[in-house]
Each structure stands twice: as structure tokens, then as C-alpha cells.
C-alpha positions in Angstrom: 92.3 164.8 188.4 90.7 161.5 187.6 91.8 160.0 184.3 88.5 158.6 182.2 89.2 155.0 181.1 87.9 154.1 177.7 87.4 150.1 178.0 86.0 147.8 181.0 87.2 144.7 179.6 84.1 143.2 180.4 84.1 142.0 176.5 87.1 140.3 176.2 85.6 137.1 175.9 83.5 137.6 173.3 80.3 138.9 175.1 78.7 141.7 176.1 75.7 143.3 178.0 72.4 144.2 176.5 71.0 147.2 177.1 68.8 146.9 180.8 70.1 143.7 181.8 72.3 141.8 182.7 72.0 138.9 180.1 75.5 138.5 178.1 75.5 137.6 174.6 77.8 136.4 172.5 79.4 139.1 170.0 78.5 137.3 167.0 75.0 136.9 167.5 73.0 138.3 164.7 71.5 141.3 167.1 75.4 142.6 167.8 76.2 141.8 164.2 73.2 144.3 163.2 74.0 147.1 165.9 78.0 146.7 164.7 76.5 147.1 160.9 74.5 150.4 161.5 76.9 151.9 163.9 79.1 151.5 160.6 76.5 152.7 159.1 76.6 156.2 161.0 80.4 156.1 160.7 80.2 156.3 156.8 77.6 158.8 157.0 79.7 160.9 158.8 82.8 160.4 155.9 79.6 161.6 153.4 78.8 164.4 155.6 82.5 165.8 155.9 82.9 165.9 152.7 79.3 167.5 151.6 78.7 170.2 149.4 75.3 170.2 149.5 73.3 172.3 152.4 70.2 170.2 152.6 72.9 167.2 153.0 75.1 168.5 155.2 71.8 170.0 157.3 70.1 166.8 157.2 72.7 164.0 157.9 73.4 164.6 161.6 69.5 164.1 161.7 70.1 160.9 160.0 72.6 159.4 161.9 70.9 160.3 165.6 67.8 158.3 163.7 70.3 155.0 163.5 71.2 155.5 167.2 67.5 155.7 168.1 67.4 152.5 166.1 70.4 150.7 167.7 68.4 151.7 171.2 65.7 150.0 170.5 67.4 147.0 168.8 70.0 146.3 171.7 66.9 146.8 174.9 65.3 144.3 176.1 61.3 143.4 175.8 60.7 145.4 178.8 62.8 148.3 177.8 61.4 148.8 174.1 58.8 151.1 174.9 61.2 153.4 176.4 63.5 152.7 173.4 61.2 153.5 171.0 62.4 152.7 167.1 61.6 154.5 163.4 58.1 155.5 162.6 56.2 156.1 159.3 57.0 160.1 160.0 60.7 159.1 159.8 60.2 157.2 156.5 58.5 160.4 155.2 61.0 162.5 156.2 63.4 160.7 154.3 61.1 160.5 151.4 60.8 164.5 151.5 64.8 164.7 151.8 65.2 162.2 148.7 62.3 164.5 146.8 64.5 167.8 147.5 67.7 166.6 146.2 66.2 165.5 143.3 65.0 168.0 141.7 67.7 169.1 139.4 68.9 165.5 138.8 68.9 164.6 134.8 67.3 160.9 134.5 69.7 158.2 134.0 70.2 155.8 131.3 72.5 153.0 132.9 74.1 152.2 136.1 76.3 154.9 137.9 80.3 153.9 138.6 81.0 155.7 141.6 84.0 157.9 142.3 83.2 161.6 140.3 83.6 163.4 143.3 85.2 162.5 146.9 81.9 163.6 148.4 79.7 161.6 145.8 81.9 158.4 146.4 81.6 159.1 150.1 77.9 158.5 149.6 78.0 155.6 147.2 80.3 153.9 149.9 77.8 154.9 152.5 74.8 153.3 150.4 76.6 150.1 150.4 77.5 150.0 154.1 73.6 151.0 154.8 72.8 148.2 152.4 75.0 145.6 154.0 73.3 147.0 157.4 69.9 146.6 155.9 70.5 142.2 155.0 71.4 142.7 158.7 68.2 144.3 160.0 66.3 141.8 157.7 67.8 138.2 159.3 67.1 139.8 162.5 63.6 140.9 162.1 62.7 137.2 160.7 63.9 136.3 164.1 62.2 139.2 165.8 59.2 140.1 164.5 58.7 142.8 166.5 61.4 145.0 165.2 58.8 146.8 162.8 58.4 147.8 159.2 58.9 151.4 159.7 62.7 150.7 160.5 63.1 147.8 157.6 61.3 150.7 155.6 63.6 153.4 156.9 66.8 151.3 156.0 65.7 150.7 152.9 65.0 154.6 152.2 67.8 155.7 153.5 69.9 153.5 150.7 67.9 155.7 148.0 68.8 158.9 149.7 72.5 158.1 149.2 72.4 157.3 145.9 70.4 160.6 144.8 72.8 162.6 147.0 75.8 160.9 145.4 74.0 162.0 141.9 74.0 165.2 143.8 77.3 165.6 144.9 78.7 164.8 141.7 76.8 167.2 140.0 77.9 170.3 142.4 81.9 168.9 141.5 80.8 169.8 138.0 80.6 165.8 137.3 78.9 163.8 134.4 77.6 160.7 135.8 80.2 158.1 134.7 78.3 155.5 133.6 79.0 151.4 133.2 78.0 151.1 129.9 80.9 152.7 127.4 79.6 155.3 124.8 
């Protein structure tokens, strides 16, 4: 039986391959650092959806985080192989928008900022929020160097922050959680 071997070592310089060529680039060049920041990105969604309570959540996270590898397709291909790597359209920004609109719905409006840690699930999705905004300063520095990477996925980034937060608000609220807030009653 053959034994499957996790690592080339093909990186242990500091390079790597992009995707459909043979062009090495250095690992801390601002296209790897974006890739490395939503593939972080996916990883805390996936903490957020373990520890879901919510169905349209759970449901619609999986959907989410196959988006971002679509996303880091495209990013990491080269010119030529973009069209086959197709990024995030307006429909995926929509999507999002409807997913943000159904959570929402039983959400009481907030009066001040939201400290995060009610729930495990609820801080699960605060900390994702932050990792998909640290992923989003990314996705911005590179698209002022590439200006072909395309509203839609700046736009989807950005969404995708929101989403978080209302499904932390969420979250907290199927734990049975008040909303600590940052200003002291």
C-alpha cells in the first residue's frame, strides 16, 4: 500500500508555485499573504460553524466557506487561468445580503458596541468577523495592485464581516444571552 505524503518540500525556501505555472513567488508577497488570510478566514468559520445553534447558520456556512475557496482560485491563477477561475459575483453579494436579512429578524436594535464572549458560538463568530476583517485589509492592498480582482469580491468580504456580527447577535440570543455591552449601565 502506498503511503500518501503530506509535504513536497518544494516551499522550504520561502516560495511557492502559483496556480498554472511555474512562476515561484516569494511567501510573503502580498497575493500569498491574502490567500494565507482567507484560508484563515475559512478556518474560523469552521470554529463558528461547530459550534452553531442556529439552522440557517449552520446550513449556510459550508456555502460560505466553498465561496472563499472559489475566491482563493481565482486570486492564486494566473491572467490566463482567471476565466477558468472565476471569482464572487453580485448574486454572491446578494446571497449574503438575504442570509444577513434572515437572521435578523428577531434581533432587538442596539444601543452601543457589543463585547463579545456571551456564548462560545457567538464569540466563535465575533472572532471569525475579525479574522474576515483582517482578510478584507488583505484583499484591499492587493486589489490596488490588481485591479482586476473585482468589486463583487471586495463587496463580498465586506458582507460577509456583517453576517458575522448579526449571527454572533444571533447566537447569543439562542444561549439565552443579553448583549453585553461596552458602555456600563
Amino acid at each position: 500500500m502506498n503511503k500518501t505524503t503530506f509535504y513536497t518540500g518544494k516551499g522550504d525556501r520561502g516560495d511557492t508555485a502559483r496556480l498554472g505555472s511555474k512562476e515561484r513567488l516569494p511567501k510573503s508577497d502580498v497575493l500569498l499573504d491574502t490567500i494565507g488570510a482567507l484560508d484563515e478566514t475559512t478556518c474560523a468559520l469552521g470554529m463558528a460553524r461547530a459550534l452553531a445553534c442556529d439552522p440557517i447558520l449552520r446550513e449556510a456556512l459550508p456555502a460560505v466557506q466553498r465561496r472563499l475557496y472559489r475566491l482563493m482560485s481565482h486570486l492564486s491563477a494566473t491572467a490566463e487561468l482567471r476565466a477558468t477561475y472565476t471569482g464572487l459575483t453580485a448574486e454572491d453579494v446578494r446571497w449574503l445580503e438575504g442570509l444577513i436579512a434572515q437572521l435578523e429578524t428577531d434581533l432587538p436594535p442596539l444601543k452601543d458596541i457589543v463585547l463579545p464572549g456571551d456564548s462560545h458560538a457567538g464569540a466563535a463568530c465575533h472572532l471569525a468577523r475579525t479574522v474576515i476583517r483582517r482578510a478584507e485589509r488583505r484583499l484591499v492592498a492587493l486589489a490596488e495592485l490588481e485591479p482586476t480582482i473585482g468589486a463583487p469580491n471586495l463587496a463580498f468580504i465586506n458582507r460577509l464581516s456583517s453576517l458575522l456580527f448579526v449571527a454572533a447577535l444571533r447566537e447569543d440570543q439562542l444561549a439565552g444571552q443579553t448583549p453585553t455591552l461596552a458602555r456600563e449601565s
